[in-house]
C-alpha positions in Angstrom: 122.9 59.6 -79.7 119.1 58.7 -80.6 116.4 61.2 -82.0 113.3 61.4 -79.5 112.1 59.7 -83.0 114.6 56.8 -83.5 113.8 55.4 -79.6 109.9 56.2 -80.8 110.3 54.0 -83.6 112.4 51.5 -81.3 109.3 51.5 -78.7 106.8 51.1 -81.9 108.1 47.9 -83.2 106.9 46.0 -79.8 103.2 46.6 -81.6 104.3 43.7 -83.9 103.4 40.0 -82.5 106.2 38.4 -83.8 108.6 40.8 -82.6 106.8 40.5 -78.5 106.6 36.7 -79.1 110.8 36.7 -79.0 111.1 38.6 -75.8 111.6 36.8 -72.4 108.7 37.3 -69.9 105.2 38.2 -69.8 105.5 41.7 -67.5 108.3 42.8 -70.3 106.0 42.3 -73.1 102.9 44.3 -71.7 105.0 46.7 -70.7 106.9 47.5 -74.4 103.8 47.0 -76.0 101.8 49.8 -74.0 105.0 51.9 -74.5 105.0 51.5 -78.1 100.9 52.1 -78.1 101.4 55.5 -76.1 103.8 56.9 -78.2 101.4 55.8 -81.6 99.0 57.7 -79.9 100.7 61.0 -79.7 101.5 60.6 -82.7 98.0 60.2 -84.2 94.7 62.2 -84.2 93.6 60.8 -80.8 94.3 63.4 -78.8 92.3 62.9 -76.2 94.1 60.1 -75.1 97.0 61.0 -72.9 100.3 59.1 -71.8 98.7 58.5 -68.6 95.3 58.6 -69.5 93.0 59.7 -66.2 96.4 60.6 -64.4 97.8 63.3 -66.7 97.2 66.3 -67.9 99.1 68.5 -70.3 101.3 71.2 -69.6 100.0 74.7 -69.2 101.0 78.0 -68.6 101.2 78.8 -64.8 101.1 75.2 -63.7 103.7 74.1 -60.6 107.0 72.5 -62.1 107.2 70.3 -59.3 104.3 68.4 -61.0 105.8 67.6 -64.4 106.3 64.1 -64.4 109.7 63.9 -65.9 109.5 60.1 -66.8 107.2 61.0 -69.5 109.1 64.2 -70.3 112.2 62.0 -70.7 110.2 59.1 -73.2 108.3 61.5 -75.7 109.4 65.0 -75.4 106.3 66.2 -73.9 105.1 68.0 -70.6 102.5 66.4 -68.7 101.2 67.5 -64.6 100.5 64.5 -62.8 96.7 64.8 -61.6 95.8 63.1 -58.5 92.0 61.7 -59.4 89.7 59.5 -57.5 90.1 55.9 -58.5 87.8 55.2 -61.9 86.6 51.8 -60.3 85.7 50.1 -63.1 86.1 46.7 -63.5 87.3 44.6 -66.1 87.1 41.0 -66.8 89.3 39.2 -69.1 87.6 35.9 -70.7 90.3 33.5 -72.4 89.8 30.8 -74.7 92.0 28.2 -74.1 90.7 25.1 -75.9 92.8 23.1 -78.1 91.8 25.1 -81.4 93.3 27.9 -79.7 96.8 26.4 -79.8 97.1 26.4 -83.9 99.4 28.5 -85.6 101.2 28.7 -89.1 104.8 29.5 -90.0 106.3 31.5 -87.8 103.2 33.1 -86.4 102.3 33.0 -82.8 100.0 30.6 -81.9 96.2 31.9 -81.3 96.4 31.3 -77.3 100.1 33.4 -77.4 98.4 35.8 -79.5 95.4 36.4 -76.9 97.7 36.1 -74.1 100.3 38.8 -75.0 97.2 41.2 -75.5 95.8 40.4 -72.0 99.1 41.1 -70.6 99.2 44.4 -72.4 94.9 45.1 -71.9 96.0 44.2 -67.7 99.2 46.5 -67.5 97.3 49.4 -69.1 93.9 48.7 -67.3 95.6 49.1 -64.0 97.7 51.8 -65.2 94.6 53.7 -65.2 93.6 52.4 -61.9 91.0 50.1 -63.3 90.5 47.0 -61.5 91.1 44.1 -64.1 90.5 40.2 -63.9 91.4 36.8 -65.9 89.4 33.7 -66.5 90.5 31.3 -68.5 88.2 28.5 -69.9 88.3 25.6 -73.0 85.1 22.8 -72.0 85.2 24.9 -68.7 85.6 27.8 -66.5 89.6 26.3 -65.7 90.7 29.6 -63.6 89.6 32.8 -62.3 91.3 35.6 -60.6 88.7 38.0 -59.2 89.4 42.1 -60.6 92.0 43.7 -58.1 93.3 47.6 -59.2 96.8 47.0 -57.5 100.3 47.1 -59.3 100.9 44.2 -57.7 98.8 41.9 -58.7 99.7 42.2 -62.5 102.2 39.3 -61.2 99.8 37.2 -60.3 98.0 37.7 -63.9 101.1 37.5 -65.7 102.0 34.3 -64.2 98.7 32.8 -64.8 98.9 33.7 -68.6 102.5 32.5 -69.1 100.9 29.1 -67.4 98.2 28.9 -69.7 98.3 26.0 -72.7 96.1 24.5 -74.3 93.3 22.2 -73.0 90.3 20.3 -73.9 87.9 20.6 -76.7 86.0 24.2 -76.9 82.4 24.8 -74.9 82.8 28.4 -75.6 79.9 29.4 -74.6 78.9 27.1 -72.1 81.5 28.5 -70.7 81.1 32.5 -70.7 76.9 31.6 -69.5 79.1 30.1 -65.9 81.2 33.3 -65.8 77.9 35.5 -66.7 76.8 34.2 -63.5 79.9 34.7 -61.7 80.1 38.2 -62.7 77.9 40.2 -60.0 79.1 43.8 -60.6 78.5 45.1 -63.8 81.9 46.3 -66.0 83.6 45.2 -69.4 84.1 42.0 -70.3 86.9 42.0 -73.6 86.7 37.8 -74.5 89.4 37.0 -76.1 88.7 33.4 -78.5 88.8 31.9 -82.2 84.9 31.4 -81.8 85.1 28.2 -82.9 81.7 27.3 -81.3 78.5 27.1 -82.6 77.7 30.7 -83.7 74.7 31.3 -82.4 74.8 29.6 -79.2 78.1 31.8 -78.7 76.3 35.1 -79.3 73.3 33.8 -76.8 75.9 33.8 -74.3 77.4 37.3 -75.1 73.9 38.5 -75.0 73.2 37.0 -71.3 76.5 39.7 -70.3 74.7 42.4 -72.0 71.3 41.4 -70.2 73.5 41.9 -67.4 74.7 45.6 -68.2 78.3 44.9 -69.2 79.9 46.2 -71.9 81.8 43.9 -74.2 84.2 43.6 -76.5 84.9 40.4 -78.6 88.8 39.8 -79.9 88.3 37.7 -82.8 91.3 35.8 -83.0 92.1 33.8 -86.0 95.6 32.7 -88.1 96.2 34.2 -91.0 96.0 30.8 -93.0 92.5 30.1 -91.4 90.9 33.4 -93.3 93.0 32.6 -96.5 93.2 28.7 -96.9 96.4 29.3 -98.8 98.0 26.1 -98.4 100.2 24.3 -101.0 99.3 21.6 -103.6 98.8 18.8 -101.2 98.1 18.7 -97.8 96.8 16.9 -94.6 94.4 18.5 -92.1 93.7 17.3 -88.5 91.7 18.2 -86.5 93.0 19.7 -83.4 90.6 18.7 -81.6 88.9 15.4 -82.3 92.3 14.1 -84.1 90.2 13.2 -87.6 92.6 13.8 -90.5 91.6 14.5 -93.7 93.6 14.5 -96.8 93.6 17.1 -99.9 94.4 19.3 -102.6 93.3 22.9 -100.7 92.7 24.4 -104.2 89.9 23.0 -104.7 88.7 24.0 -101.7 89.5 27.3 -101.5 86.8 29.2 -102.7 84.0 27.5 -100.7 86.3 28.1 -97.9 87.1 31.4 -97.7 83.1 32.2 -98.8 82.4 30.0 -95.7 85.3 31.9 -93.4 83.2 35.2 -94.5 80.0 34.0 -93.5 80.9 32.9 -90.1 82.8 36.8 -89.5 79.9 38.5 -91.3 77.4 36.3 -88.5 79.8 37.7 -85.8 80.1 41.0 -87.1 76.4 41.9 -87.8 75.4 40.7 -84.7 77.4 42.3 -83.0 76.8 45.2 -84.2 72.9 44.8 -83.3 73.8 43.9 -79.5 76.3 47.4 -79.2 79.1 44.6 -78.6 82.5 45.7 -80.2 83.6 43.1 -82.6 87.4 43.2 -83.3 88.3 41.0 -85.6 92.3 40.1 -85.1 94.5 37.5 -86.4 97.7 36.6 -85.2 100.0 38.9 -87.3 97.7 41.9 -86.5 99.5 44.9 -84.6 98.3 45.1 -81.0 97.6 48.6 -81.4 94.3 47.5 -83.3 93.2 45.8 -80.0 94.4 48.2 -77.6 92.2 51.3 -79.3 89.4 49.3 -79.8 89.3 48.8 -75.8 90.2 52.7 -75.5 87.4 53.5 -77.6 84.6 51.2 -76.0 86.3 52.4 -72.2 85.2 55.8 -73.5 81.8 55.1 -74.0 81.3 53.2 -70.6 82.6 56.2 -68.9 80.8 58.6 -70.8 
């Protein structure tokens, strides 16, 4: 039989992308990635998260038995009363970039678009576990779909199917694009974008600053592959250009330097901006644990509440 600490560490391993990337359906990967976040979290110093966040308490002396919820007992080992709050009502919107950059990956890796997608899935299952109301828009040139936020179980099939159709489109008009769905958005709540940023920079953070006129809160998921921060290619090599097809033919180590110094200057833009508009930049790439994500949105959830 399994340790309470082997099936931890079974759970735990669904926080690695290219482990989630090999299992069948969207629902099953939110809901082992959560899982494996909500047993990292009892294991670290954020207590003040619990397993079922606004709907659980911890055990205390003198509480009724009949409340223990035994599902949780069963997973980690610990005792938490079920509380029975008034829905939070926040809502949360969910921006994806699905322009053709987004569909670029190296090795192994999942591509940009999986990466953002799995993380959605995960950012939607725990979002209405906590009885938030959470929506999707997807966009590339334009706004392509939008489900409006709903808080119900049930509708995490209607975003999961809508993520698993997603591919790749058009050339990016990133922030063309988020100034329509700044429009759309009439009641204010967080807005987590999810995109490589491949835009013009400052045109893109001219269109995070119109949701911030507007009173949301957002978060930016950075998304990049690994080889797109490093430029560690081989000797010879032939770049295209996903989306205007120009190809372009050299030796990456010459390049690399002026590369990567270029690759730091457009993060450090994103980063110190930002930082200046109280938007929480994550910056991600496609091998990153989804855990880094998830407590980022924990942490920025905290502060809209608060």
């Amino acid at each position: 039989m399994k340790s309470l600490s082997d099936r931890d560490d079974v759970y735990r391993k669904y926080l690695d992308p290219e482990i989630v990337s090999r299992l069948s359906t969207m629902e099953l990967r939110a809901r082992l990635v959560v899982e494996g976040f909500i047993i990292g979290l009892h294991r670290s110093p954020y207590h003040g998260f619990s397993i079922e966040f606004a709907e659980h308490r911890q055990y205390m002396p003198g509480d009724e038995i009949r409340h223990l919820d035994w599902k949780v007992l069963g997973r980690t080992g610990r005792y938490y009363i079920k509380q029975f709050e008034e829905e939070t009502n926040l809502k949360s919107y969910l921006l994806i970039d699905a322009s053709r950059s987004m569909g670029y990956s190296s090795w192994k890796h999942p591509t940009k678009l999986e990466y953002a997608s799995y993380l959605a899935a995960a950012l939607s299952f725990l979002m209405i576990r906590q009885q938030d109301a959470v929506g999707l828009m997807v966009y590339d040139e334009k706004v392509r779909s939008y489900l409006p936020p709903h808080a119900t179980r049930s509708y995490l099939r209607q975003i999961f199917h809508q993520l698993d159709a997603t591919k790749p489109g058009n050339r990016t008009s990133t922030s063309a694009s988020l100034h329509e769905i700044a429009e759309r958005i009439r009641r204010r709540g967080l807005v987590a974008i999810f995109s490589d940023l491949f835009d013009a920079p400052e045109d893109v953070m001219t269109a995070i600053r119109h949701f911030r006129h507007k009173k949301h809160e957002v978060v930016v998921f950075h998304i990049l592959d690994p080889m797109e921060r490093t430029f560690a290619f081989g000797s010879d090599a032939l770049f295209r250009d996903m989306e205007t097809g120009e190809e372009v033919a050299t030796q990456p180590w010459h390049l690399r330097a002026a590369y990567r110094e270029a690759v730091e200057s457009f993060i450090g833009y994103y980063k110190k901006e930002c930082r200046e508009h109280n938007v929480e930049y994550v910056l991600l790439d496609t091998t990153t644990p989804f855990d880094v994500a998830l407590t980022s949105y924990l942490n920025k959830r905290t502060q809209v509440n608060g």
